[in-house]
C-alpha positions as CSV (number, residue, x, y, z in Angstrom):
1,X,0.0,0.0,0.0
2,X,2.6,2.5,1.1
3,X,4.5,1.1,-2.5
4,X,1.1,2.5,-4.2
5,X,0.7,5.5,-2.6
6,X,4.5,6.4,-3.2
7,X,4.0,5.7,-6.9
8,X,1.0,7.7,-7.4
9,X,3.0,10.6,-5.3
10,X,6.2,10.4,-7.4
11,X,3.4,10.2,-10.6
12,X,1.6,13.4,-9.3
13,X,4.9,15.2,-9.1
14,X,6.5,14.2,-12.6
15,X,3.0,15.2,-14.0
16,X,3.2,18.8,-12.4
17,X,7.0,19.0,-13.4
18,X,6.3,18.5,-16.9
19,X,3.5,20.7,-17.2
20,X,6.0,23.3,-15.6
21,X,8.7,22.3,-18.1
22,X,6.2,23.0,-20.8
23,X,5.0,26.3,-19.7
24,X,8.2,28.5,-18.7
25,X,10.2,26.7,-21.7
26,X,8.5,25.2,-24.9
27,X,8.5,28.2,-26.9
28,X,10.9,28.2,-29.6
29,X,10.1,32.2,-30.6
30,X,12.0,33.6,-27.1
31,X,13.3,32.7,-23.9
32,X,10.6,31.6,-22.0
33,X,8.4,34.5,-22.8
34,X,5.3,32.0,-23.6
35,X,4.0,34.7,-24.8
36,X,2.0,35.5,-22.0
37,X,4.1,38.5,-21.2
38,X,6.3,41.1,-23.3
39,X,9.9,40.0,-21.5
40,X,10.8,37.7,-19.3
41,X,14.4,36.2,-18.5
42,X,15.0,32.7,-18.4
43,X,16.6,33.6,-14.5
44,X,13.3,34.6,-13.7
45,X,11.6,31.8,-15.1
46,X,13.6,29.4,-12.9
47,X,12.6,31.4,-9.6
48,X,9.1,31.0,-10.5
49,X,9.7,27.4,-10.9
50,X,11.8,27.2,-7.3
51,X,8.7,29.0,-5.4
52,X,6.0,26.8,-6.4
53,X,6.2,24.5,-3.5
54,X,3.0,25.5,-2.1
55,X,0.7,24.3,-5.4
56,X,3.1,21.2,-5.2
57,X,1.3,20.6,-2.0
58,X,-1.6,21.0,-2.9
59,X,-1.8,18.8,-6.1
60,X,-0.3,16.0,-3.9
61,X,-3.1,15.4,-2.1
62,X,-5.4,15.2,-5.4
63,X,-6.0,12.5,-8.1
64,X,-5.1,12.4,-11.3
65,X,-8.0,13.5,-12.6
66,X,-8.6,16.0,-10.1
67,X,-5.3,17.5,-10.6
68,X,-5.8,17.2,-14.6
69,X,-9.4,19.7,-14.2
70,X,-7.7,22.1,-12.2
71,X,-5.0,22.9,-14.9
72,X,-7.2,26.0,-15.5
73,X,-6.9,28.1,-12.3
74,X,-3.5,26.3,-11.5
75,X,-2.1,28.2,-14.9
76,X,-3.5,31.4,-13.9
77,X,-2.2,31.6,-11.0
78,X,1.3,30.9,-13.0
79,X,0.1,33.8,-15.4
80,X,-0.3,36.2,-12.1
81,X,2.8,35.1,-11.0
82,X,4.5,36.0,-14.3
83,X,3.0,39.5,-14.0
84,X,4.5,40.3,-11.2
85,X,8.0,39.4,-12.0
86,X,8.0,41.2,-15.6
87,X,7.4,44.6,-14.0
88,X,11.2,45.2,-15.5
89,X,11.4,45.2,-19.5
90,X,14.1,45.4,-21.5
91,X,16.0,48.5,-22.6
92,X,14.3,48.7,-26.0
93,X,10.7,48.6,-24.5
94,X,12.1,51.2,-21.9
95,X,12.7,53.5,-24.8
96,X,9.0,53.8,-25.8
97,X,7.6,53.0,-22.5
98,X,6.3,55.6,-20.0
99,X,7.1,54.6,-16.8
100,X,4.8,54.1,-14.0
101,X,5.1,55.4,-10.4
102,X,5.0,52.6,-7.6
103,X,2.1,53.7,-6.5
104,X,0.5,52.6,-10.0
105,X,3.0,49.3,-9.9
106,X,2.0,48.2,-7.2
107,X,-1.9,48.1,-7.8
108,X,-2.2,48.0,-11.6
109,X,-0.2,44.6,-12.5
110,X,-1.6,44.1,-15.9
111,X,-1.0,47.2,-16.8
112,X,2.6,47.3,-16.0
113,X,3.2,44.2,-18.2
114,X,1.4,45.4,-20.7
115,X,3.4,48.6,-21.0
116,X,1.1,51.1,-20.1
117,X,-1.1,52.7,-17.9
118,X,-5.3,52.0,-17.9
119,X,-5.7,54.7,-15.3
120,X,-5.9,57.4,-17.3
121,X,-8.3,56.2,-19.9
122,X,-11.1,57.5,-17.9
123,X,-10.5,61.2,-18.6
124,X,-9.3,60.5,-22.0
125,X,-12.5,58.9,-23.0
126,X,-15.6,60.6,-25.0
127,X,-18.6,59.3,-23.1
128,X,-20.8,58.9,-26.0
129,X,-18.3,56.3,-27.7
130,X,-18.1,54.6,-24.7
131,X,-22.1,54.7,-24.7
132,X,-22.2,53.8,-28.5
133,X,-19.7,50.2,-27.6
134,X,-22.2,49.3,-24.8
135,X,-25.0,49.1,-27.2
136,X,-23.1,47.6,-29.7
137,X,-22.0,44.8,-27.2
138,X,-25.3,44.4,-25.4
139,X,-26.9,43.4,-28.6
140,X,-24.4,40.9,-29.4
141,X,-24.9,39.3,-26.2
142,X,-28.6,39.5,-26.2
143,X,-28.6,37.8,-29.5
144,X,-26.1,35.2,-28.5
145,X,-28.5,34.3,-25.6
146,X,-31.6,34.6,-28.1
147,X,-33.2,31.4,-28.9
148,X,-35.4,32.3,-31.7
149,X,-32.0,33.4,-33.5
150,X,-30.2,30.3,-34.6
151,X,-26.7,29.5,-37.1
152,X,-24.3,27.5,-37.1
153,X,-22.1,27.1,-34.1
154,X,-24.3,29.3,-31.8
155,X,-24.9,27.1,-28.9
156,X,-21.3,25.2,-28.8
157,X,-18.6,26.2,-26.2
158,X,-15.0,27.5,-26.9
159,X,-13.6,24.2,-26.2
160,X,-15.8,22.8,-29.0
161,X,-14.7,25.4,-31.7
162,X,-12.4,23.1,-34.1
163,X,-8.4,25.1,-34.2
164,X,-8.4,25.3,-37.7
165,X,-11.5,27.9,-36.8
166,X,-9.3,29.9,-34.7
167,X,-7.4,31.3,-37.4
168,X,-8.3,34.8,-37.4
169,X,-7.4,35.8,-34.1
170,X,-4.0,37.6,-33.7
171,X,-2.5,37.5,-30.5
172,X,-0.2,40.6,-29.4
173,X,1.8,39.6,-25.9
174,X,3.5,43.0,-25.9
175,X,0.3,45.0,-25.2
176,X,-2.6,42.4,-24.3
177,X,-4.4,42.9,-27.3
178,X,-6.1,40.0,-29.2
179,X,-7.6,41.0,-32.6
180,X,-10.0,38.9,-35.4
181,X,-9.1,40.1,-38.3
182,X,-12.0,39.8,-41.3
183,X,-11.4,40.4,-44.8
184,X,-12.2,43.6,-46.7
185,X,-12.9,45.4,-43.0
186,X,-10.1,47.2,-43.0
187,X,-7.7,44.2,-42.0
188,X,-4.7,45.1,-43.9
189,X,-3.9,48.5,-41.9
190,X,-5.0,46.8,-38.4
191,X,-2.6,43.8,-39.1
192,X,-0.1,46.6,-40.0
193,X,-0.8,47.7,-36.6
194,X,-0.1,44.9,-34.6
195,X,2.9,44.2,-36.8
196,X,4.0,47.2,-35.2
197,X,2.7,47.2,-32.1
198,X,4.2,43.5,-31.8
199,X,7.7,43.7,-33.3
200,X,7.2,40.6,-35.3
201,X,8.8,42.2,-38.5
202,X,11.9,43.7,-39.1
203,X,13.3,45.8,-41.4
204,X,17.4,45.7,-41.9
205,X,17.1,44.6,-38.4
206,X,14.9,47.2,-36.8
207,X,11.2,46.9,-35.9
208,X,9.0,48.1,-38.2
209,X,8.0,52.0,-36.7
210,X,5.2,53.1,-39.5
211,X,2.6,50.4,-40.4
212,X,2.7,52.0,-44.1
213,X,6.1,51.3,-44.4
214,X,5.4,47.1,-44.2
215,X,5.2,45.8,-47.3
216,X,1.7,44.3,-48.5
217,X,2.9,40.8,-49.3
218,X,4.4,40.9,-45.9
219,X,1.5,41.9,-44.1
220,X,-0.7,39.0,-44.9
221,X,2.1,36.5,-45.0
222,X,0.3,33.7,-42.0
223,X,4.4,33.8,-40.3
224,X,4.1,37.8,-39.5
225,X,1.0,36.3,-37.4
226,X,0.9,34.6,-34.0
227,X,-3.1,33.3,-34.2
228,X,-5.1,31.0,-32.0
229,X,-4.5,28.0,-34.4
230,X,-0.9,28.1,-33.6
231,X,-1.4,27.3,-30.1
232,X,-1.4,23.5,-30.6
233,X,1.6,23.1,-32.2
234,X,3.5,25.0,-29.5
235,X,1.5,24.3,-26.5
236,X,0.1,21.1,-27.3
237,X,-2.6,19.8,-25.2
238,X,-2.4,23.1,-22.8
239,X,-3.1,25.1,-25.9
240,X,-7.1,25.7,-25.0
241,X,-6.2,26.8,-21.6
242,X,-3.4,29.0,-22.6
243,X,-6.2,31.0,-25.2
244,X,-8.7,31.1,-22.2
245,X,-6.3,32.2,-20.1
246,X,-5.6,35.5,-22.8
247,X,-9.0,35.6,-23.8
248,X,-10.2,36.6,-20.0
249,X,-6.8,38.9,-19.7
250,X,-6.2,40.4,-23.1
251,X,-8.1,43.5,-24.7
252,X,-10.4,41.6,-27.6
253,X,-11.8,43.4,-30.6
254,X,-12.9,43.4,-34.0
255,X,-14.4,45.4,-37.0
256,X,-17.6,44.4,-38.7
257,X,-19.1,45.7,-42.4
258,X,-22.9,45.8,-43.8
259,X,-22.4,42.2,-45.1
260,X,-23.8,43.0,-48.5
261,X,-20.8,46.0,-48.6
262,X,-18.9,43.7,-48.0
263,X,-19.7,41.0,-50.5
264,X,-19.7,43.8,-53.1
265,X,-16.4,44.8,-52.0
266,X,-14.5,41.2,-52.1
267,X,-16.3,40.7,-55.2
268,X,-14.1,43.6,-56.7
269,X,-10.9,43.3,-55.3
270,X,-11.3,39.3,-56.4
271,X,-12.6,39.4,-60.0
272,X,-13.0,43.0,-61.4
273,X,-9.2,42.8,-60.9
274,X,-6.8,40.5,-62.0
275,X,-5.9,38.0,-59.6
276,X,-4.8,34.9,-61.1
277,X,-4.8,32.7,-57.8
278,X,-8.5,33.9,-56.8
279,X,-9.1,33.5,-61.1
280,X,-7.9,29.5,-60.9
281,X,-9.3,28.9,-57.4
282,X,-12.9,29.9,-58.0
283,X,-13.2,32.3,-61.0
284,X,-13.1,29.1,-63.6
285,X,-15.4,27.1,-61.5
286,X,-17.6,30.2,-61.7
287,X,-17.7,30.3,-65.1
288,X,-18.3,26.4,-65.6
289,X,-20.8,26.2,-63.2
290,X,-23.1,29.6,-63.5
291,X,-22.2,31.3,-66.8
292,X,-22.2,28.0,-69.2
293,X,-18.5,28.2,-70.0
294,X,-17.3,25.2,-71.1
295,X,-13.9,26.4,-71.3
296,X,-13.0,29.2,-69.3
297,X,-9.8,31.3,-70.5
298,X,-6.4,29.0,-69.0
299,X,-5.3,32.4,-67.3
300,X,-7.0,35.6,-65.9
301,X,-5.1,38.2,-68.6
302,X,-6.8,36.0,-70.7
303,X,-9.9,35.9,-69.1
304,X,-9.8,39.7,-69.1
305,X,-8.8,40.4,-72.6
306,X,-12.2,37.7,-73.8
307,X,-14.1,39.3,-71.3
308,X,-15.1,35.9,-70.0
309,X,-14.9,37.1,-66.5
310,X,-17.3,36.0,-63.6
311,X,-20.1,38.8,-63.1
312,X,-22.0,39.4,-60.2
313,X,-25.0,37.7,-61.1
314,X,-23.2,34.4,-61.4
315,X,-20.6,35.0,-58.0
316,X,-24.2,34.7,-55.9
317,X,-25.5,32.1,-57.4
318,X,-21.7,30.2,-56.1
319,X,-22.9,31.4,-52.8
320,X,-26.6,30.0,-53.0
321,X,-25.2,26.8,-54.1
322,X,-25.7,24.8,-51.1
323,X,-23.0,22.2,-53.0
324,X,-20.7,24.9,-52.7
325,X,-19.6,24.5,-49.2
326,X,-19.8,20.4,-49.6
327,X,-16.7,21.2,-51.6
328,X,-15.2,23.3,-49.9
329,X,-15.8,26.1,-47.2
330,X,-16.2,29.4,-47.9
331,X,-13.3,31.8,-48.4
332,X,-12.7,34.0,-45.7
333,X,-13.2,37.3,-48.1
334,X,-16.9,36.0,-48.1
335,X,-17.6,33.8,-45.1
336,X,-19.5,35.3,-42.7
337,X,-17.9,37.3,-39.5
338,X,-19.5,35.0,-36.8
339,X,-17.9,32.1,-38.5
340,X,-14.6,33.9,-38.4
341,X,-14.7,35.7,-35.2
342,X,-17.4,33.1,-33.0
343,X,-18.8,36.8,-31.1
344,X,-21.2,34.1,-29.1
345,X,-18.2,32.3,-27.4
346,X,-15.7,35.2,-27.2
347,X,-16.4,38.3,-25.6
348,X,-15.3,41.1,-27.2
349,X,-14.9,44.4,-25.4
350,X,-14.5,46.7,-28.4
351,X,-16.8,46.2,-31.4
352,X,-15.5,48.4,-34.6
353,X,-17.3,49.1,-37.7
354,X,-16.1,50.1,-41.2
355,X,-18.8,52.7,-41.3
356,X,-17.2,54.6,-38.4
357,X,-13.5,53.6,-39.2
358,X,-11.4,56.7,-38.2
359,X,-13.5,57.9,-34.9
360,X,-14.0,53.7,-34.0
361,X,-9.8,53.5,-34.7
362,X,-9.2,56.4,-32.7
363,X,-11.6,55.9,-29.9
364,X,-9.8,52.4,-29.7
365,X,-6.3,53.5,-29.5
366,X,-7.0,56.0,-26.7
367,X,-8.9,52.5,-24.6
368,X,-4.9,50.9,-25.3
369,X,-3.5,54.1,-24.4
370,X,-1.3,53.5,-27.6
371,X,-2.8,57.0,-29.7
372,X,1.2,58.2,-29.0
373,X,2.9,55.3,-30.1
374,X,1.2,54.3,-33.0
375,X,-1.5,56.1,-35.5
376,X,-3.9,54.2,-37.1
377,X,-3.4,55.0,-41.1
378,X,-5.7,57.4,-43.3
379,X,-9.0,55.6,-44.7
380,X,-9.4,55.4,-48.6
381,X,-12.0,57.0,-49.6
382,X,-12.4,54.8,-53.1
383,X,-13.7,51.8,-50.5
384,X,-16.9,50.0,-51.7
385,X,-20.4,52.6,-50.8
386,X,-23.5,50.8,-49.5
387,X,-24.7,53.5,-51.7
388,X,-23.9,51.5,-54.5
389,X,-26.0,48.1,-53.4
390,X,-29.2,48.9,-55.4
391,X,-27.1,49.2,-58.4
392,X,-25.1,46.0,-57.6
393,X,-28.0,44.6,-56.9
394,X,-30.6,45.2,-59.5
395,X,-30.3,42.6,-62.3
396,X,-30.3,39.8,-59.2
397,X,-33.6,38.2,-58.5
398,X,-35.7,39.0,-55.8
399,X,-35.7,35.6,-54.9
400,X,-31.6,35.0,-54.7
401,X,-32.0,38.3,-53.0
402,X,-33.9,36.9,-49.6
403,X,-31.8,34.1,-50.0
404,X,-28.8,36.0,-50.1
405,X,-30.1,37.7,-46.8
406,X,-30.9,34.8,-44.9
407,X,-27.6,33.2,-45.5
408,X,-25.7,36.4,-43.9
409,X,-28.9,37.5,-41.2
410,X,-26.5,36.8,-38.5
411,X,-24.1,39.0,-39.2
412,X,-27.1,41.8,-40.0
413,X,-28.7,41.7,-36.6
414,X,-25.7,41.1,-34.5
415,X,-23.5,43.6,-35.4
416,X,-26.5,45.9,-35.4
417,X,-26.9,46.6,-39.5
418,X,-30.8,47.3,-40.6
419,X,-32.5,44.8,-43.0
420,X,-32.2,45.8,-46.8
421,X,-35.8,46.2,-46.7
422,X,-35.5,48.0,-50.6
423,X,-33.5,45.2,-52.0
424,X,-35.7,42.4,-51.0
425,X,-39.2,43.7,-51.6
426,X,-40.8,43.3,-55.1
């Protein structure tokens, strides 16, 4: 008996050591940084380790399984620990970062770690914006909790949202910021930003300074990213812990479009321009399928110069195609934002919208008390007008119209946009 119990003790105690092991030093991007944290030394990752005696003791006493469900709160209390110790950064961070008083240190943890100070938000602040996000977020989450409103993935947890899904979030360490990017809202200039803001580029070995400066191909290169669906292959099993653990810490946001807009918009950029991947990938299915092209042109120059391009009229009727996702899943430039961004499992505390873009950008930069490091870049003003959707619109049938709608109402009434009542009456 004594045998047993010394087994499952010396069991207990490897279990917890690994788990350790894993957490302060498989990550292969910095010395154990984890990124949980902007900087922290490998010295002080060892001290963590040497003071943990007192969770020791109390796993020892538990069961494997026991000690298996309590990985949650054991790794944030890890994660507080961390904060604490990274008060210090390093001399680069030092250069941009205003420094805090010990009086703020010493209540205001997070916001040491993150680099900056929260406490002056509150006089910084217009009140109507912070009035407009409320309403924006209480109708997300009265939605979410709606029964009579149902899609897709509504009702599962976090836990149950496949990691391939989790591709759109972008995680920033350096500043607590967790972003889901979505296709023709503006993602290009916000990844810029968090390239930026996260020092994950470099130019002749400096940190990129002006998000302008980064070069487009760069900027939606997947390895300038560190998303959710990375998690797994650094963190393993832990991975779903570590996200909850940032997703309760970390500022969350997103921006949202009128989903027609937005449709419109990806149409352009996709096929009224030349794009030979998006051409091969779906243009020449598009005209096999919906415009009774037998052949389509081998390349999009081609394509162009025939004018045998897809129109409009035919890129719905791809959407409408139920046998279109049994192929394969949408695109992200057209799948809808609760697919991409799951707003009834995460919580988002800043929702953005296109249709506000420079006061929404501004509003949220003042929140991260990052308006003086970094500046959000000038809007074009060539983007896609919902002005335009009657004219988009008019030579599709009423019919694929409604359709249309119902297949993107989601993103209509959570995000707040009104009904297209003129398109889809006779």
């Amino acid at each position: 008996m004594t045998k047993l119990k010394m087994f499952r003790f010396f069991l207990i105690l490897g279990s917890l050591f690994m788990i350790l092991l894993i957490i302060f030093y498989w990550d292969d991007v910095g010395a154990a940084q984890l990124y949980f944290h902007s900087v922290s030394s490998k010295q002080q990752s060892l001290s963590h380790f040497a003071s943990l005696s007192a969770a020791e003791q109390t796993f020892h006493g538990s069961n494997i399984k026991t000690f298996m469900s309590g990985v949650d709160e054991f790794t944030d209390k890890i994660f507080s620990k961390v904060l604490v110790q990274n008060q210090t950064v390093n001399k680069n961070d030092n250069q941009r970062t205003p420094q805090l008083s010990n009086k703020q240190a010493s209540g205001q943890l997070e916001e040491i770690i993150r680099g900056y100070d929260w406490a002056t938000r509150s006089t910084r602040i217009n009140l109507d914006y912070m009035k407009l996000q409320n309403e924006r977020k209480q109708m997300l989450h009265s939605l979410c909790r709606n029964s009579t409103l149902q899609f897709s993935g509504k009702n599962r947890s976090f836990e149950d949202i496949p990691n391939k899904e989790l591709d759109h979030l972008i995680v920033d360490d350096r500043h607590g910021i967790i972003y889901c990017y979505v296709p023709k809202v503006a993602c290009t200039n916000w990844k810029r930003m968090l390239i930026v803001l996260s020092q994950s580029l470099q130019n002749n070995g400096k940190p990129y300074s002006n998000p302008l400066d980064i070069p487009r191909e760069n900027v939606h290169n997947t390895s300038s990213h560190f998303t959710f669906n990375k998690f797994w292959k650094r963190y393993g099993k832990f991975s779903k812990h570590l996200m909850k653990i940032k997703l309760k810490k970390y500022t969350k946001f997103l921006f949202t479009r009128d989903p027609f807009v937005r449709l419109i918009s990806a149409f352009r950029s996709k096929f009224e321009l030349e794009n030979e991947g998006f051409y091969k990938e779906f243009g020449m299915q598009i005209l096999k399928l919906y415009s009774n092209v037998t052949e389509p042109p081998a390349s999009v120059s081609e394509a162009f110069a025939t004018g045998n391009k897809p129109s409009f009229n035919a890129f719905v009727q791809y959407l409408l195609d139920p046998e279109t996702e049994r192929r394969v899943p949408f695109n992200e430039h057209w799948r809808q934002v609760y697919r991409l961004c799951h707003p009834c499992q995460i919580n988002y505390d800043f929702i953005g919208k296109l249709e506000t873009l420079t006061e929404d950008a501004e509003y949220l930069l003042q929140l991260l008390n990052l308006e003086n490091k970094v500046q959000f870049p000038p809007s074009y003003r060539n983007r896609t007008a919902s002005s335009w959707e009657e004219d988009w619109f008019a030579k599709i049938p009423i019919e694929w119209r409604r359709k249309l709608y119902r297949l993107y109402e989601p993103d209509f009434l959570l995000f707040g946009y009104p009904k297209p009542e003129s398109l889809l009456q006779d």
